[in-house]
N, C-alpha and C positions, 0 to 999 in steps of 0.2 A: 504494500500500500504506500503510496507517493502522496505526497502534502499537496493538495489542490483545493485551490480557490472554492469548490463547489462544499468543501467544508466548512465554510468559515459561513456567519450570518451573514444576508446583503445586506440587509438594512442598516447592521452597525456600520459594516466596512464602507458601505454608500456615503454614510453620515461621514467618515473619516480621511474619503480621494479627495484630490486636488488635481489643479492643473497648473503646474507652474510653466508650461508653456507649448501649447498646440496637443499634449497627451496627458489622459490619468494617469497619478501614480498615488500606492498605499504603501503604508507600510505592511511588509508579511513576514519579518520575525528580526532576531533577534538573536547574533552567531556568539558564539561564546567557544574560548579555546579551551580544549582538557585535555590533560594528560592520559587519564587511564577513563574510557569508554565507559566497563563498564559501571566502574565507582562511581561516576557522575550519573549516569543515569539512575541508579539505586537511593542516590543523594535524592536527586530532582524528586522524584518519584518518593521517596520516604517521607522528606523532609518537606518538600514544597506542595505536596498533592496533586504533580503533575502526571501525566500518563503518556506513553509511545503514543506519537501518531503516526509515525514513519519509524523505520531504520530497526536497528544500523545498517548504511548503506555504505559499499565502498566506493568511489568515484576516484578508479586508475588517471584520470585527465586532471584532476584537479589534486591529485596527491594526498587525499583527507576520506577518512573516514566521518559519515553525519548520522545522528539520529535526532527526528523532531519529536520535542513534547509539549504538550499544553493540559490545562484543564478543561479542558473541551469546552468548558463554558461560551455563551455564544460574544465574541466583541472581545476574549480575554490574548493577550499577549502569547507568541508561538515563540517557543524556544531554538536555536539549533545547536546543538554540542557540535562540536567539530575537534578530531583527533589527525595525529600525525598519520600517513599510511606510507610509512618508507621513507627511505632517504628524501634529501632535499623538499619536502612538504612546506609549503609556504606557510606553514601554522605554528612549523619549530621556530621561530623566532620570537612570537609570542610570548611560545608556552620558556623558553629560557628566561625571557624580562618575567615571569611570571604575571604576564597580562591576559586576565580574562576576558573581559568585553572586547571583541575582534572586529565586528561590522555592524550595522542595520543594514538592512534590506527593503528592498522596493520592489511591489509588484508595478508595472507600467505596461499597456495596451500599448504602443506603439516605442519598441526598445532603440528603433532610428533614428526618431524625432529625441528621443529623450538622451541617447548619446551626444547629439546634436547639442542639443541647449543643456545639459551640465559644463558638455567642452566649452560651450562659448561663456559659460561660470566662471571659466579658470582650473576646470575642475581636468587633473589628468588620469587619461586611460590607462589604465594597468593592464586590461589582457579581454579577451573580448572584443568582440561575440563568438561564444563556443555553445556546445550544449550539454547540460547539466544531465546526468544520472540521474538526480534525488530529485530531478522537477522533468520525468520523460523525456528528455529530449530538449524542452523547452533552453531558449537562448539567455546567458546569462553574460553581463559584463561588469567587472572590478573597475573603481574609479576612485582616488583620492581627492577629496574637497580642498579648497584652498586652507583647511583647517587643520590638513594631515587626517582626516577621518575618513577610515577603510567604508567606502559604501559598494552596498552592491545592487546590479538591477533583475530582473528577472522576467522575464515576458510570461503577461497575461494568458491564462489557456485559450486556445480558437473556440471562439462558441461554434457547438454543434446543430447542424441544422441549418 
């Protein structure tokens, strides 16, 4: 099971897009680096009352192991752990500073326009457009904000029909 839009409320998330310019974008989780998988999941889930909705999934192109949790509550905040998967993983540098908080995330309908107007932000590309594992296929791109803040984007599912 893959983290998709179609689980989350519309109406909350409706109340919560924006358009900063010509596409929507939401926020849809919340990356977090750890060291040992399964410890954090057992943490989240013991301690916070969170539960898998995904994962753990490995994703060989992006070097990390993810699992997503939430309370499933409808409008509540989506977590994603994210672990090393082998050498050179772009997450072992975090997890050395011992930094947890790694990205926010954005779902955005149109991932062209919205590369578009971050770059002309100031904001620079780190890597992207590829296609994620943990979101089917779906196209994802790394960008640092003029703040040094790891953000990342993630294209909306095709509506069906």
């Amino acid at each position: 099971m893959n983290v998709e839009s179609s689980n989350l409320d519309p109406k909350v998330h409706l109340l919560a897009s924006f358009d900063p310019g010509g596409f929507r974008m939401r926020v849809h989780h919340l990356g977090v680096a750890v060291e040992n998988m399964e410890l954090a999941v057992r943490t989240y889930c013991k301690t916070l009352g969170m539960r898998i909705l995904s994962g753990p999934i490995d994703d060989p192109l992006q070097r990390v192991r993810v699992c997503f949790l939430g309370t499933t509550l409808p409008g509540d905040a989506v977590v994603e752990l994210i672990s090393s998967l082998g050498d050179q993983s772009p997450i072992d540098k975090y997890l050395r500073k011992e930094i947890g908080a790694y990205h926010l995330c954005y779902e955005v309908d149109d991932l062209h326009a919205a590369l578009i107007h971050m770059r002309s932000e100031g904001c620079l590309l780190v890597s992207g457009p590829v296609p994620a594992t943990a979101f089917d296929g779906r196209q994802i791109a790394w960008l640092y904000l003029p703040t040094r803040h790891l953000v990342e984007l993630v294209e909306m599912p095709k509506q069906k029909g």
